[in-house]
Structures are given as C-alpha cells and as structure tokens.
N, C-alpha and C positions, 0 to 999 in steps of 0.2 A: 504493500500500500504506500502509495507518496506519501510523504512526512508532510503534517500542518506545515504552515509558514504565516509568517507574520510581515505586514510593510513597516520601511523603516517610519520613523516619528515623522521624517520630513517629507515621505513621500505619499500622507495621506490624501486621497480622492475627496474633491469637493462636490457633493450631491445637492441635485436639486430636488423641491421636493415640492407638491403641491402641498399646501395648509388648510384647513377649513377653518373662515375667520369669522362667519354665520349663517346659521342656519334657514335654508332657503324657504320661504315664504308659501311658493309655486314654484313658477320653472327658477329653475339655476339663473342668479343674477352672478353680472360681473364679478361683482366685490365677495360674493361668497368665500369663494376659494383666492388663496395668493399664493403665484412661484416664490419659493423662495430657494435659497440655499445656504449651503454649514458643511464644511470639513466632517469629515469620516469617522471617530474617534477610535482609537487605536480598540483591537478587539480585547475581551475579558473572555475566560476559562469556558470553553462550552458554546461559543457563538462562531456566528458564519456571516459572513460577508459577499452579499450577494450584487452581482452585477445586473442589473436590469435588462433584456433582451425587448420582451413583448409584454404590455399592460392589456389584460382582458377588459371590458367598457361591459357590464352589465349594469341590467334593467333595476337591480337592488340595490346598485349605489346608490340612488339617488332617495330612498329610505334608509339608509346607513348615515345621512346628514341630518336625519330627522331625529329631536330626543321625543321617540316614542316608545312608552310604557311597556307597550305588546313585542315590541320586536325580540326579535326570536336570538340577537346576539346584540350584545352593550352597541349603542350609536359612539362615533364617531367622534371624540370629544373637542368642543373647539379651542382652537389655536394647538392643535395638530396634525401629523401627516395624514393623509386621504388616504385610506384603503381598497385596496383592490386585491386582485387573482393575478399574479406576476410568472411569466416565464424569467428564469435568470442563472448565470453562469457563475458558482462558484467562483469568487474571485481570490477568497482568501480563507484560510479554516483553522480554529481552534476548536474543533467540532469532531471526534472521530467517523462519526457516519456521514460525514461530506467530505471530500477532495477536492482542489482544488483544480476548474477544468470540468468537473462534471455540470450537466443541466437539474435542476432541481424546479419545481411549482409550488405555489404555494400562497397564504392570504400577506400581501405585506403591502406596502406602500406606493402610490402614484411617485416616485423617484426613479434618481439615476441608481441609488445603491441601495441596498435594504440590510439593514442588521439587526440577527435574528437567532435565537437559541435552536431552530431547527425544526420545532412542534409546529407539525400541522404541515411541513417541507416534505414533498415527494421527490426521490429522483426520477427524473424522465431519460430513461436508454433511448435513444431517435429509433423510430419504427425503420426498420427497411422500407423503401421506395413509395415515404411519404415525405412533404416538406415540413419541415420544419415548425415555421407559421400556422398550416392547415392541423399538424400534429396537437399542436397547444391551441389552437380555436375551438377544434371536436374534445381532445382528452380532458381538458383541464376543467372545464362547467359543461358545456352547451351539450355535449353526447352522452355524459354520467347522467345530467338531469335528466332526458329526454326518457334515456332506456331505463331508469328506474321508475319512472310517472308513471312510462308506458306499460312496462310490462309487469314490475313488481308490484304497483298499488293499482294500476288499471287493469290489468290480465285479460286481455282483449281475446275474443277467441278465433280461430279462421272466418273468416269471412264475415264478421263485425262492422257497422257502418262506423268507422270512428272520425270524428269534428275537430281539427285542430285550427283553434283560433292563435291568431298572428301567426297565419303558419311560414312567411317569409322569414320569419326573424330567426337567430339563431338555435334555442332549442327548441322553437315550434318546426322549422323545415326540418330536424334532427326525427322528433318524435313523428310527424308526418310518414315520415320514408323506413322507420321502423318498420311503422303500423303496418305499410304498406310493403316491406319484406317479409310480416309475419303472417301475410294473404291476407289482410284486411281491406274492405273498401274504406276510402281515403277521402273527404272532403277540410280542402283548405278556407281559410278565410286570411285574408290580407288585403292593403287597402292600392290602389293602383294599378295601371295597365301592366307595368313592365315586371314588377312583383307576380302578379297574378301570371304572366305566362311564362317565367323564368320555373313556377311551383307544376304549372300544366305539362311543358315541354324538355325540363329537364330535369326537374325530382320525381315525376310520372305520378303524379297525386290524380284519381278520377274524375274529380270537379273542383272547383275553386271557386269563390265565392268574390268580386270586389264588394268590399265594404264601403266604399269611396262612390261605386255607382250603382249599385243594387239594393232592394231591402234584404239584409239579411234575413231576416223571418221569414220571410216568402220561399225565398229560395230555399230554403232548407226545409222547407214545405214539400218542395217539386224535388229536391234532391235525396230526401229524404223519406220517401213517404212512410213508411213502417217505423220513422223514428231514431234518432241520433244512441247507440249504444252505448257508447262511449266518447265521453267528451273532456279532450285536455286543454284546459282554460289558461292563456296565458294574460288575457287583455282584463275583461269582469265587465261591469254597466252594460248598455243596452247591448252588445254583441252576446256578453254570459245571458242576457233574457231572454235573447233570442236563442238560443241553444237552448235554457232550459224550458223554452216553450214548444220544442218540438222533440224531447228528451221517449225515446221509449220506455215501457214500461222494465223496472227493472233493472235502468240504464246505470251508467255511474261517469262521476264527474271526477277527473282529479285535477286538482285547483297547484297548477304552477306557479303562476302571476296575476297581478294584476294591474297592469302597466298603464291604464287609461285611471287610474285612482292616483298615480306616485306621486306628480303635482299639484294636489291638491287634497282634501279631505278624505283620507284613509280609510276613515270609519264609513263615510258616505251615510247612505241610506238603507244601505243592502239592493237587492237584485227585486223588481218587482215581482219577476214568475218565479218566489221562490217557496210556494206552495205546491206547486208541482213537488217536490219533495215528497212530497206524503202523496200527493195522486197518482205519480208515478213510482212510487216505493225505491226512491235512489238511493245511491248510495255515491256520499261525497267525499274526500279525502283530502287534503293540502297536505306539502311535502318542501322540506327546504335541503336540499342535497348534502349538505354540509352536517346531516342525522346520518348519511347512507354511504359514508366515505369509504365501509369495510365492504361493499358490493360496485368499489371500481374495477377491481381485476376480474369481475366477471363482466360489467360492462365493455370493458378495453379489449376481453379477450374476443367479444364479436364486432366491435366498432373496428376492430385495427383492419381486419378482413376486409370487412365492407370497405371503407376507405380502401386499401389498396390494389381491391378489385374494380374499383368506381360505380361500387352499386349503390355508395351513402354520397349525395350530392354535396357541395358544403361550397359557401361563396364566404371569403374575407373581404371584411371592409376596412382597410389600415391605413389608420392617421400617422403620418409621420413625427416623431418629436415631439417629447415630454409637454412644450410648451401648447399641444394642440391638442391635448387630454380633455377639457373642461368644453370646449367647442364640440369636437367629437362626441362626449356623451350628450349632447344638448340635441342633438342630429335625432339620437335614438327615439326621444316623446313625442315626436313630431312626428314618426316615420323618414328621416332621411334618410336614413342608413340601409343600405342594400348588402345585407347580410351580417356576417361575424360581425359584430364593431372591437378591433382592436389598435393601439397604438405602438408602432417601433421606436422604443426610446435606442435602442442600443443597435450594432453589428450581431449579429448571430455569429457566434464562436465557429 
C-alpha cells in the first residue's frame, strides 16, 4: 500500500468554497450563497484531503438551505460551506483506507478541496468502458435512487403501467428505463418538446406526457385506461393529483420528490385527490437514499451493465467551474436543465 503523505506547511492549497450567508426565501437569490476562499489547513490523524473532480446539483439542495424541523438530515448551517454529492481524487491521506491517487464519493462540500474523516466516502474503481463523468452522474444518486424507489419499495410486476413524473430529469429518466427493462409499460411526464422526444426516441419510454402542453389528467385518462399501477413521484401538486386521480385500484405510489414545492411552502396544502387513498386502497411510500446506502452494490451490480451495454440512456448537463455552481442549480426549478445537472470544478485524474 503507498504510505500516507502529508504537504509541506508552505505548500498548502487555497480552496474555494461556496458559503451559505441566508436562507432562501423562494428561488435562490444572489446574496444567499458567497465564493469564498481559505488555505487548506495542514491534515490531523484520520482525515483525507480531497481534490474536487465533479459536484452533483440535486433537487434536495435546495431544502438543505432551508432550517426545516422535518428534514430528514441537520440543514445546512449559515455562514458555512454548501453541501453536496462530490466526485474527488484523493489528494493527500492520513487516513489508512484512502491512498492517495485513488477516486472516492461522497457528501462534502461545493469546493475546490474537501477535508474529511472519511465517513460516508466510497471508493469508486472506474467501471471499464464507461466515462468517467457519466460513471458518477448514474452511480453516485440519480441510479441508486431510481433502482431502489423502483424496485425495492415499488416492486412493479411485468407488465405494470408504471407513471414517472419528471421523467427527463435525472433519477426520473433513470427509474423510467428501469421500469421499462423490467417489461413494464412506461408512461413519462416532463414539461417540453425536446424533453419529451429525447424520453420517446431514445430512452424508449411508450408515451410521454408534455406537461407544458397537454392536461395531464386527460391524458392519463387515454393513456391509461385501467389505471396508473405504479407511480414514482418526483414533482407533487397538480401533476401528483393528476396521477392520483387516475391511480388503479390497489396501485402504489412511491414519493421521490417533490421539486414543484422546494421554492416555496413545503408543507403546502397537501394533494387534492388525496382520498383516492382509501378509494383506491394504495399504498404510499417516500424514501431518501441516503437510508439504503447498504443496497448500492446490488444496484451498481445491474446499473454498471446496463450503462455499458447502452440499454440505460443517461444525458449530462455540466456546468463548468466552481464559480457557476449557484447559476447551474437555479436552471434545475425552472426546468433548464436537460439532464444530469453537474459541475466540473476540477481535471479528472
């Protein structure tokens, strides 16, 4: 095993780092977040120093700024570093289970460096004859979430009508193309022309739904007729009422996200059809991936496949440079973003 190493005193890395300076209101203003940066500090017994490569942009950051009571892990405390899902190269180790040189993933910091006791770090071996980028866009969130929603608390059966709302995004086109290797019929919902036939003509989803020019309800009416089996929600408000209004008996829902609430009122109102519940006898589930960390290697062991067969579709959307983190996730509440959303702070080793 290469021996830890340590930099000298004067050759510490200056990182940059996003701040969280307040808490956002609604959407993400300017002044929420500030770059800042601060020298390295030399490593302590047990820690790793991580070189930033790729920052993942998920739909839960922007609940991670929020001090809300419910949230399922501590928010984000202000006046400091922003968290995220970080691909990054070992750059220096007083750690025995990291070397220096090796790729590792893990929850740490919108920065150039991250310093880190190691808890909660995976190593990543690069998959044979995937890249790199596309390896940590599916492995890291968007493919564990997908294939555990899907199969482990959804358990769809062949031939299942299953509803994936936001299915352009990234772990909705993920759990879509599951469903749809596990012989399910497949109806997508996402909002747009070029969304909608990127999910038709190269994830092979059987209908698609634009949200942007269609009623939802209607169509899922016609698309549906015998009723929605299974439904994995990633959006909630009137897209989740229209699925639970056209919900089979018996059906079930497992609640991903819900990304048209993160700007604003969390708690809301709840879902109007949410009596269908009892008329239709469902059964509902919500799931935060970061519970099901011990069922990666079984997800990885059929994602890696798929991926390097090209039977799982998968689109990056990659912001270049630290400095374009807070823009980039701001793309995602709107719908900008056409696929993965992630940023290259770094060179890939």
């Amino acid at each position: 095993m290469e021996a830890a190493r340590s930099l000298n005193a004067g050759d510490r890395p200056v990182s940059r780092f996003w701040r969280l300076d307040k808490r956002p209101r609604t959407a993400i203003e300017n002044d929420d977040l500030s770059l800042q940066s601060a020298a390295v500090a030399p490593l302590a017994e047990g820690q790793v120093l991580m070189r930033s490569v790729y920052l993942s942009l998920d739909a839960t950051n922007r609940l991670w700024m929020e001090d809300i009571e419910e949230l399922y892990m501590p928010p984000v405390a202000l006046g400091t570093p922003m968290l995220g899902f970080v691909l990054a190269e070992v750059a220096e180790s007083r750690n025995p289970g990291f070397r220096p040189g090796q790729l590792a993933m893990g929850l740490g910091h919108w920065a150039d460096y991250v310093v880190t006791d190691g808890a909660g770090w995976t190593i990543l071996d690069r998959p044979d004859g995937i890249p790199l980028a596309l390896a940590f866009g599916v492995l890291a969130i968007a493919g564990p979430t997908a294939w555990v929603g899907l199969l482990d608390i959804g358990r769809p059966r062949p031939g299942a009508t299953v509803v994936v709302s936001a299915a352009a995004g990234a772990a909705g086109a993920c759990a879509a193309q599951i469903a749809r290797l596990k012989g399910c019929r497949v109806i997508g919902i996402a909002g747009g022309v070029e969304k909608c036939a990127w999910l038709r003509e190269e994830a092979g989803l059987d209908a698609v739904i634009d949200y942007k020019a269609e009623d939802v309800a209607a169509a899922l009416r016609r698309l549906a007729p015998a009723g929605i089996d299974l439904l994995y929600e990633n959006v909630g408000g009137d897209i989740l009422d229209a699925s639970l209004a056209n919900m089979a008996l018996g059906g079930t829902v497992v609640c991903c996200g819900l990304i048209s609430t993160y700007n604003g009122d969390l708690r809301g109102s709840g879902p109007r059809m949410f009596h269908n519940v009892i008329m239709k006898r469902l059964r509902i589930e919500g799931f935060v991936i970061l519970d099901h960390m011990d069922r990666y290697p079984a997800a990885w062991a059929e994602l890696i496949p798929w991926l390097r067969e090209g039977r799982l579709k998968f689109r990056l959307d990659i912001a270049d440079g630290l400095d374009n983190a807070v823009a980039a996730l701001r793309s995602m509440y709107d719908g900008g973003n056409k696929g993965k959303l992630m940023v290259r702070i770094g060179a890939e080793p």
